[in-house]
C-alpha positions as CSV (number, residue, x, y, z in Angstrom):
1,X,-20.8,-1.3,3.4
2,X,-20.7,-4.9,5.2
3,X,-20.3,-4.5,8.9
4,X,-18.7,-7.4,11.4
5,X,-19.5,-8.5,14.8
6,X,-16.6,-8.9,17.1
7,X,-15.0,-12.6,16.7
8,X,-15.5,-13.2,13.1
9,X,-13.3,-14.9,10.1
10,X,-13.0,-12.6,7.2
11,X,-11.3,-14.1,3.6
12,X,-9.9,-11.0,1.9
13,X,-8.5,-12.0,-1.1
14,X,-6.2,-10.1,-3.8
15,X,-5.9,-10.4,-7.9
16,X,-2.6,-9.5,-9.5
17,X,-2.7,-9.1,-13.2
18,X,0.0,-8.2,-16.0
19,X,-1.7,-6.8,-19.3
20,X,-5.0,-8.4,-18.2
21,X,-3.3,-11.7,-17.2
22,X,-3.0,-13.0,-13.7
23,X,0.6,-13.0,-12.7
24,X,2.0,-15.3,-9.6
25,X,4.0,-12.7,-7.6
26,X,5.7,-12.7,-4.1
27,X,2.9,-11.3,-1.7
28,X,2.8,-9.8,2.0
29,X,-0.2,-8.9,4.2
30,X,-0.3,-6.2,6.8
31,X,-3.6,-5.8,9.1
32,X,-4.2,-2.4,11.0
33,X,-6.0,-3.1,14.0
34,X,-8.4,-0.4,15.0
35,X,-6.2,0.0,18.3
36,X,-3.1,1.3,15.7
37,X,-1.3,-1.7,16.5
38,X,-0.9,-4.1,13.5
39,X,-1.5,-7.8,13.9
40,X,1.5,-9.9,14.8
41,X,2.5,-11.8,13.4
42,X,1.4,-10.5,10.0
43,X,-1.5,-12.6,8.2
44,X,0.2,-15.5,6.2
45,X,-0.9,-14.8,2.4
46,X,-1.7,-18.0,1.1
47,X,-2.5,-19.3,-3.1
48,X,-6.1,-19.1,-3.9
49,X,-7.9,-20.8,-6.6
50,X,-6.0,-19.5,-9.6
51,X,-2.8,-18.0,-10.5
52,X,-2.1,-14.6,-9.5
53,X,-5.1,-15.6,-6.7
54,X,-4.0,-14.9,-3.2
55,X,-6.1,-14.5,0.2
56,X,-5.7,-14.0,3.7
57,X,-8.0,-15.0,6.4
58,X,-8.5,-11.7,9.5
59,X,-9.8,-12.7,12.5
60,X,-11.6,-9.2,13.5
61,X,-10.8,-8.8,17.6
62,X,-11.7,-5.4,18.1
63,X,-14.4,-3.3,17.2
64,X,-14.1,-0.4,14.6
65,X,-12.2,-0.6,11.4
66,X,-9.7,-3.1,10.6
67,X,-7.9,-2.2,7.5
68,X,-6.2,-4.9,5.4
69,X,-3.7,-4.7,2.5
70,X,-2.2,-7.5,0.4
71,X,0.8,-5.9,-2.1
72,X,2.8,-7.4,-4.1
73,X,6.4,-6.8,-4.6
74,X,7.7,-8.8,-7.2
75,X,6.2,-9.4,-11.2
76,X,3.3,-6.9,-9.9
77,X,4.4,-4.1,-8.1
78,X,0.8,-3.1,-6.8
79,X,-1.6,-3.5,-3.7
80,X,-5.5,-4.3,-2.4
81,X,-6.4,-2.2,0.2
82,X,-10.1,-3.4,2.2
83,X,-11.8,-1.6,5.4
84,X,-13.4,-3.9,7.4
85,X,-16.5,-2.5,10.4
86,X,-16.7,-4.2,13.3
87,X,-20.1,-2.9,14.8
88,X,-20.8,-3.5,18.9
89,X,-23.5,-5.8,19.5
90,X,-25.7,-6.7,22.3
91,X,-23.6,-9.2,23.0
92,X,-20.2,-7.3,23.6
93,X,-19.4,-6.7,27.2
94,X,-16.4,-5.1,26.9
């Protein structure tokens, strides 16, 4: 598994498909911060590259594991759940 240092930009991104085909659906984001507390606001989904192609971009603020998950609610009633480490380094103070 990848691990982060505190400060970085993650792009998580999501595929929806219907019998094998992407599939444009209404999407939401919700990031767990390793504190409990999710990030607010929410992470804006945006379009990626392709149809049924959606991403978010975390900003990881907090060492330990940041869990993200893009669902879908609307042609695609599904969801992509990631884990993302955020390791101290020799350069955290805190």
């Amino acid at each position: 598994m990848a691990t982060y240092d505190k400060g970085d930009r993650v792009r998580v991104t999501a595929t929806f498909k219907t019998a094998g085909t992407n599939t444009n659906t209404v999407s939401t984001c919700t990031h767990r911060k390793p504190s409990g507390d999710n990030a607010s606001p929410a992470p804006s989904v945006q379009t990626g590259s392709g149809t049924g192609i959606y991403f978010v971009d975390i900003d990881l603020d907090q060492i330990g594991t940041h869990t993200v998950k893009i669902a879908s609610t609307d042609e695609v009633i599904a969801a992509e759940t990631i884990e993302l480490v955020v390791e101290k380094s020799v350069f955290d103070h805190s």
